[in-house]
N, C-alpha and C positions, 0 to 999 in steps of 0.2 A: 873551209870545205865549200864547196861548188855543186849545185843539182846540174844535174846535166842532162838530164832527161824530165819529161812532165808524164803521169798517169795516163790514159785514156781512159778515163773514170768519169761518173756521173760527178762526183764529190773534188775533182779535180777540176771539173770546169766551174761549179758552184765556186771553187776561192775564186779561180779565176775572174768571175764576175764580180768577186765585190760580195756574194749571197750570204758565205759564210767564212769567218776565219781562218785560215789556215790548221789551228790549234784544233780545231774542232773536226777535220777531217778525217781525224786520225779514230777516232770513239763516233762518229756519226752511222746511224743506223744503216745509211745507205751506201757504205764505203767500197761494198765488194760489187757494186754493177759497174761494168766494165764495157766499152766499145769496140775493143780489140783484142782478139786473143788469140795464140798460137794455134792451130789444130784445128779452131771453127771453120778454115774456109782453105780450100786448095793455096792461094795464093794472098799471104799475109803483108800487109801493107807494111814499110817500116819506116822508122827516122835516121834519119843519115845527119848525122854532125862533123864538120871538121873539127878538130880540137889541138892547139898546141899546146905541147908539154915540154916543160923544163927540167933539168936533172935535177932530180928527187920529189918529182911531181909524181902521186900515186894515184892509180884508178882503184875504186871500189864499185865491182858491179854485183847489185843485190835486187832482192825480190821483195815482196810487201811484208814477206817472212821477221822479216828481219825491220826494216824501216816502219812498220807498224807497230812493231812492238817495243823497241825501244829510241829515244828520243836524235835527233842529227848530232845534240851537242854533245850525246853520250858516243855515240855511233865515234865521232870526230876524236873524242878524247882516247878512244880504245886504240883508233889507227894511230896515232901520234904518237902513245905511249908503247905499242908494243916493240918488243926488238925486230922482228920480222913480220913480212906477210902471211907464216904461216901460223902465228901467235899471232895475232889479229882476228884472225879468221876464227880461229878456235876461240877467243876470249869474245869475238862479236854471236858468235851462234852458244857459248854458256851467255849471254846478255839475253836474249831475245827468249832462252829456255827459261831462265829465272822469270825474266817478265810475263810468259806464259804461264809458269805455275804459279804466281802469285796473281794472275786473273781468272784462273780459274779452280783454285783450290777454296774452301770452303771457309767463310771467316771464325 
């Protein structure tokens, strides 16, 4: 699995530099301040990638929703193992609910 995009996050540039681990951006206090955001401003800057794909190269385009709650290697293991993209999708968003209620249910 390949990132293909970077945050515009405060905690995003922090790995970047070196500040803090990777690991740690994910549970870091200041994960939600953000530099760029749809809606804020008339005309939203954006990133442009070319990308070449191979037959049976699959795109997953997700939100913090999802990749903040549960891990890339799990994320990678869900796409891989499902029969389709639309049993992915559904087994990636029950992953990210379990990991929700188990961060916020009461011990």
């Amino acid at each position: 699995m390949e990132r293909l995009t970077l945050d515009h996050s405060l905690v995003e540039q922090l790995v970047l530099a070196g500040q803090i681990p990777a690991a740690e951006a994910r549970t870091h206090k200041r994960r939600n301040i953000v530099y760029r955001t749809m809606g804020e401003k008339e005309n939203v800057e954006v990133d442009v990638r070319k990308v070449d794909l191979e037959v049976g190269d699959r795109l997953l385009l997700c939100s913090d929703g999802l990749n903040s709650m549960i891990e890339d290697t799990q994320i990678a293991a869900i796409v891989h193992a499902a029969p389709s993209p639309m049993d992915a999708a559904r087994q990636l968003v029950d992953a990210a609910n379990i990991a929700v209620a188990m961060t916020t249910s009461p011990p």
